[in-house]
C-alpha positions in Angstrom: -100.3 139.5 22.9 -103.8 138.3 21.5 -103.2 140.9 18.3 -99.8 139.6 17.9 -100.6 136.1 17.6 -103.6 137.0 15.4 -101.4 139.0 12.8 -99.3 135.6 13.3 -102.2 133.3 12.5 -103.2 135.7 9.5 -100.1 135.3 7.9 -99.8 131.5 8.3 -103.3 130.8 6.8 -102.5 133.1 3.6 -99.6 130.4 3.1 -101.0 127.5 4.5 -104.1 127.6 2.7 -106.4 125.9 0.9 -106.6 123.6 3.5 -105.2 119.7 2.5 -102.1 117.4 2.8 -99.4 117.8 0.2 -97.0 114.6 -1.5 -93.9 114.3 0.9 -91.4 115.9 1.6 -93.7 119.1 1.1 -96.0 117.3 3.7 -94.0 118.2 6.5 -93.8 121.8 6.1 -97.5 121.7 5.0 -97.6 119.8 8.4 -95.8 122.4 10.1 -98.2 125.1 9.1 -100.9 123.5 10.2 -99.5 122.9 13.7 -98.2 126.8 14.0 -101.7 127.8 13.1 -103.6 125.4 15.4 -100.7 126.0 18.5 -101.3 129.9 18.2 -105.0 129.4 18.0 -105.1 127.6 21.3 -102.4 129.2 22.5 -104.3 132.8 22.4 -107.7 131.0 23.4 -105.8 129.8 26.9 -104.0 133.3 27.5 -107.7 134.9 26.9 -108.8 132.8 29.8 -105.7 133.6 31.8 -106.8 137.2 31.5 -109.9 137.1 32.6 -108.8 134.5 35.4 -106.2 137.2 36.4 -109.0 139.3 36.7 -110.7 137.7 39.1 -107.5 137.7 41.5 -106.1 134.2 40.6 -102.6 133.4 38.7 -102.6 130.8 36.5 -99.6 128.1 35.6 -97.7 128.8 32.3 -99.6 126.7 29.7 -97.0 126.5 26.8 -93.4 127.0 26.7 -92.4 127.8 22.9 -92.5 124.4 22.4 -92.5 125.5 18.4 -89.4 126.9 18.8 -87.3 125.8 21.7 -87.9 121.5 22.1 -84.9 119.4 22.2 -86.7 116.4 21.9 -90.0 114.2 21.9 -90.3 114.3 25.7 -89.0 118.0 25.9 -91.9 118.9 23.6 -94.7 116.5 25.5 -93.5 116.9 28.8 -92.5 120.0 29.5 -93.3 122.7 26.8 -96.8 121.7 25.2 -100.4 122.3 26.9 -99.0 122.0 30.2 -102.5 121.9 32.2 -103.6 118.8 30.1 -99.8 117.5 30.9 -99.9 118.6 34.4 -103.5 116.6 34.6 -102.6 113.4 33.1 -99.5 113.4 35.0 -101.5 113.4 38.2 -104.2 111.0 37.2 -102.3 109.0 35.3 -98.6 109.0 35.0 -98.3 109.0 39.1 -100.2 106.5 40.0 -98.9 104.2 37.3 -95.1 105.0 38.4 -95.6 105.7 41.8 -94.7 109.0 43.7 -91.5 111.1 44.1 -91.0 109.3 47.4 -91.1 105.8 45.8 -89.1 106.9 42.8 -86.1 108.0 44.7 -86.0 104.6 45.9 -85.6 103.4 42.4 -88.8 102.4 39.8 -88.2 99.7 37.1 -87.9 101.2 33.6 -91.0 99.2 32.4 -93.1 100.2 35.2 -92.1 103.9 33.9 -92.8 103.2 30.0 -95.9 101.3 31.0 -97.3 104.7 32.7 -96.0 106.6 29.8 -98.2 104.3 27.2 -100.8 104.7 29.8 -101.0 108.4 29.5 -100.7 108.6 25.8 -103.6 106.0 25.5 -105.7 108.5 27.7 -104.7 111.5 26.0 -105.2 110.0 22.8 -109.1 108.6 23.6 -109.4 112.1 25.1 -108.4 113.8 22.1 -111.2 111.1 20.0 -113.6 112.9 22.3 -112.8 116.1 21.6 -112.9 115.7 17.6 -116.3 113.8 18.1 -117.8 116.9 19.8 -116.4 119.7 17.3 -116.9 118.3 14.1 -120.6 118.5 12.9 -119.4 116.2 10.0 -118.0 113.2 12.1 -114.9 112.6 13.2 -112.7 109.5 11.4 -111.5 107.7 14.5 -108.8 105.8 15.1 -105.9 108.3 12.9 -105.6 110.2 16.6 -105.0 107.3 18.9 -102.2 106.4 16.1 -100.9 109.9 16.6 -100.7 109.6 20.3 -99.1 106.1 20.2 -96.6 106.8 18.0 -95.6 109.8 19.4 -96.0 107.6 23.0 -93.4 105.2 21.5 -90.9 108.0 20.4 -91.0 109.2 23.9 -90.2 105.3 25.0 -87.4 104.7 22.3 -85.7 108.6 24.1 -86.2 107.2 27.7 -84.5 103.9 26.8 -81.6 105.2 24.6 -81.2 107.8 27.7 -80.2 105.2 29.9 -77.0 105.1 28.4 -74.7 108.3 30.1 -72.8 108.7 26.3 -76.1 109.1 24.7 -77.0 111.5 26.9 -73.6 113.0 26.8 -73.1 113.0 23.1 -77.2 114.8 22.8 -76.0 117.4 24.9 -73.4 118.7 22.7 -75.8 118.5 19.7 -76.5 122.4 18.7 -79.8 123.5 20.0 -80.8 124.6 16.6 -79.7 121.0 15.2 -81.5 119.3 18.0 -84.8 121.1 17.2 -84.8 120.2 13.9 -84.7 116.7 14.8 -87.3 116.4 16.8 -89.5 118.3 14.0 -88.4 115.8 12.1 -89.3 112.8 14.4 -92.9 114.6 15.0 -93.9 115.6 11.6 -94.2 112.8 9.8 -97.1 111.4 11.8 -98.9 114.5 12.5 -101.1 114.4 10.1 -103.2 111.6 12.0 -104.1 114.0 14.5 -104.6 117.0 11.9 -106.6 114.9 9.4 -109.9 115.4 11.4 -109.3 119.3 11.3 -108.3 119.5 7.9 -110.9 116.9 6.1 -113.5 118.2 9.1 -113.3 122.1 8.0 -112.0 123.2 11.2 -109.1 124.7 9.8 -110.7 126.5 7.0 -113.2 127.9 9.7 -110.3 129.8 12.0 -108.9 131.0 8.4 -112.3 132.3 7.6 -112.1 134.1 11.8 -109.0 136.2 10.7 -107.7 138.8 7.9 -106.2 136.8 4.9 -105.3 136.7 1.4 -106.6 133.8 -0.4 -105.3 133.4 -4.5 -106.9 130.6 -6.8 -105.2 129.6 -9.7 
């Protein structure tokens, strides 16, 4: 698995590179190859520890779900595909408590009190995230581009959980083509993605895992 998603990563950086943002529309499939090569790199750092954690006797929780390749939509991709130990986390420390538990919400919780835990968590993950590009990046991190990232992907998740209170929008989503319905929500993603990869790109982290792996590399 760890070779396969190496050849993968290879490949990617060959296109992908030199590292930097492209004019739209060829942003968003710049975009794209940027989030394939940093989703295979994390997702073969987290199956690496999952080895060695089955080693010791313990089973560990699936910690993506193609989320590249099979989300329906913004909360499909967040909430039940992507970095599921951070999701599972922030759920608990978070999302729950904000909410209230499964006991509670059978009773029936208001759909504010639900989008107000939802902005909750995406604030968290986002000043999380600002941590985590502060402690990488010898250079500096720009702050502020990745709590933008978070919120607006928080408010697409809000604007889906509102438009699925109607029954015929859920209804009329369902019998959207799965294919069709991916490309959608790449499409409601990508465009502010590059607030979250700008630190990565502009920081060098990028061209460092394409220098960790086989490439080609052409300069006009």
């Amino acid at each position: 698995f760890v070779l396969r998603n190496v050849s993968v990563v290879s490949m990617v950086c060959t296109v992908a590179g030199p590292y930097k943002f492209c004019p739209f529309p060829w942003s968003l499939a710049n975009t794209l190859l940027h989030t394939c090569v940093l989703y295979l790199c994390l997702d073969t750092f987290l199956h690496r520890h999952a080895f060695l954690t089955a080693l010791l006797g313990f089973q560990t929780t699936p910690h993506m779900r193609n989320p590249l390749v099979l989300s329906t939509s913004p909360r499909d991709f967040w909430g039940r595909r992507w970095n599921l130990v951070v999701h599972g986390l922030l759920r608990r420390v978070v999302f729950l408590p904000l909410r209230g538990t499964q006991a509670s919400v059978r009773s029936g919780v208001p759909l504010h009190r639900e989008l107000l835990a939802a902005a909750a968590t995406f604030t968290v993950s986002g000043l999380m995230h600002e941590f985590l590009w502060l402690g990488m990046l010898a250079q500096g991190a720009n702050l502020g581009p990745t709590m933008a990232f978070f919120w607006a992907q928080g408010a697409l998740c809000t604007a889906q959980a509102v438009l699925e209170q109607s029954p015929r929008v859920v209804q009329w989503g369902q019998r959207v083509p799965r294919a069709l319905r991916l490309g959608l929500t790449y499409l409601l993603l990508l465009p502010s993605a590059h607030w979250f990869l700008g630190n990565g790109v502009y920081g060098g982290l990028f061209t460092d895992l394409q220098l960790s792996v086989p490439h080609f590399e052409w300069r006009p």
